[in-house]
Structure formats: structure tokens, C-alpha cells
C-alpha positions in Angstrom: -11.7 8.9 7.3 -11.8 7.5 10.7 -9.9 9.5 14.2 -8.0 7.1 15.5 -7.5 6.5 19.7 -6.2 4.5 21.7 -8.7 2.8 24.7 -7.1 2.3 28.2 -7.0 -1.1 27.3 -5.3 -0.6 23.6 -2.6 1.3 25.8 -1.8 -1.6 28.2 -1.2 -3.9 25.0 0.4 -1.6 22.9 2.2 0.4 25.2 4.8 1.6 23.0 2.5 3.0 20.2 1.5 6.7 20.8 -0.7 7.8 18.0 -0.1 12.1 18.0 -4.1 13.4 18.5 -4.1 14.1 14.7 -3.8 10.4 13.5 -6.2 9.3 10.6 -6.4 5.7 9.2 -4.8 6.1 5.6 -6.9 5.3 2.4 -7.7 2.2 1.2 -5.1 0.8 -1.4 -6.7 0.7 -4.8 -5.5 -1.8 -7.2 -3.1 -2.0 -10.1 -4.8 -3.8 -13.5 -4.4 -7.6 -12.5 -3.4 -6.9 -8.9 -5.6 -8.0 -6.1 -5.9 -6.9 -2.8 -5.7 -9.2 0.3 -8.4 -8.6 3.2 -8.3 -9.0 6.8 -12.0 -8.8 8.4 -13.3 -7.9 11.7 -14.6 -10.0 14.4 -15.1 -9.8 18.1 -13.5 -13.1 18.7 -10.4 -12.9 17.7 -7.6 -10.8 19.8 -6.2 -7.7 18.3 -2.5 -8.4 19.5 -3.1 -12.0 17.0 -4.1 -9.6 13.9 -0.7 -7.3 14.6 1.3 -10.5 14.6 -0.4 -11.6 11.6 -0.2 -8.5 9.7 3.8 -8.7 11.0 4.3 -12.1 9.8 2.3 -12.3 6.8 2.1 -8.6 5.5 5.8 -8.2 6.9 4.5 -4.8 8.3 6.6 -2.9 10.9 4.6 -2.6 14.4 3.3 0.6 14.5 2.1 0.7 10.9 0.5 -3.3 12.2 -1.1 -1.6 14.7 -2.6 1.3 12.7 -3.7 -1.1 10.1 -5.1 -3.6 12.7 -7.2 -0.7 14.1 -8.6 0.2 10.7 -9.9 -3.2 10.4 -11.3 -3.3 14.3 -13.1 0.4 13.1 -14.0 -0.2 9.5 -14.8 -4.3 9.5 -12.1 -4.8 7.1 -9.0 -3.8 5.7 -7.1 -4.1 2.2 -3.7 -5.1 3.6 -2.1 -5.1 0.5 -2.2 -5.5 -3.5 -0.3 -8.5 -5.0 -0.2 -10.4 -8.3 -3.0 -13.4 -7.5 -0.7 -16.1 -7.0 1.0 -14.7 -4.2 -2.5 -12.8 -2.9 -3.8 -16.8 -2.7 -0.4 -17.4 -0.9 -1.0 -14.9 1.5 -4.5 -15.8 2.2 -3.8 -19.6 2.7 -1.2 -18.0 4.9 -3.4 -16.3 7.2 -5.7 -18.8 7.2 -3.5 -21.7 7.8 -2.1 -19.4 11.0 -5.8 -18.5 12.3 -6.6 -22.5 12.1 -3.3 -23.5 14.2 -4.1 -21.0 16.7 -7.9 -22.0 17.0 -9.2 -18.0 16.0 -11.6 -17.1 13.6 -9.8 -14.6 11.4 -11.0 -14.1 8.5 -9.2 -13.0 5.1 -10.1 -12.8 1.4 -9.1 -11.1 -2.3 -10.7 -9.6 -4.5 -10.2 -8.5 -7.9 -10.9 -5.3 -9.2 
């Protein structure tokens, strides 16, 4: 498990979240026969306030819990976002992808089956 803190410049983006001292990125979500789970990598190109929207959007995850989740990717390199039946994990990766294209950023996402 990871501590999780916020960097001066983490708290001028997200200056609502306030993660108490004791916060730890949750586990990993582990898969469901014929579920797969959708990935979001790390890179040091593309803007952590672009992943939260993404993971918003996409993942329809509240803010704080995008937040969290975008910082487990930023610490880890990746992050299982979510398990889904593989049609709508390929519908959710087109999705991210199609969104990183438009807005010229390099996320990266991809499923894998367990």
C-alpha cells in the first residue's frame, strides 16, 4: 500500500480535497470470471486535472474518489479503474482514448483479462 499526500502544488488544483494523514490508496479491484478490468497508465505528459475529468466522465466517479484514484495511478504507473463485461470495457477504452486524442494528450488505457 501506498501513503497518500498531497504536494503544494496538488493542493492549489485540488483545493477542496483534504486527504486525513491516514489515507491509503485502496486495493486493486480483482476480477469477476469474464470481467475485465479497464486501465489508466501513468505518464509525465499528460495533466493530472485531465485524468480526474476522465475518470469523472468515463468511470462516472465522484471527485474525491477521481482524485484518489488519479493519484494511485500518478504513484503506482497504473490503475484498474474498474471491472466490466468486455464489451463495455472496449467501450470505455475507445472512450478514453477517443477523449485523450481530441484533447492532443497522451493517456494511455488498456484491459486485460484475467
Amino acid at each position: 500500500m501506498i501513503r497518500l499526500a498531497l504536494s503544494p502544488l496538488l493542493q492549489k488544483l485540488f483545493p477542496r480535497i483534504q486527504l486525513p494523514e491516514s489515507s491509503w490508496v485502496q486495493e486493486e479491484i480483482a476480477p469477476l470470471e469474464g470481467e475485465v478490468r479497464v486501465f489508466l497508465h501513468n505518464d509525465d505528459r499528460t495533466p493530472m486535472e485531465f485524468v480526474v475529468q476522465v475518470l469523472q466522465d468515463v468511470f462516472e466517479l465522484p471527485r474525491e474518489k477521481a482524485v484518489k484514484v488519479m493519484l494511485s495511478i500518478h504513484y503506482k504507473g497504473k490503475w484498474a479503474c474498474g471491472r466490466y463485461s468486455p464489451e463495455a470495457a472496449m467501450m470505455k477504452l475507445k472512450q478514453v482514448l477517443a477523449i485523450a486524442e481530441e484533447r492532443r494528450h497522451s493517456l494511455q488505457c488498456t484491459m486485460e483479462k484475467e
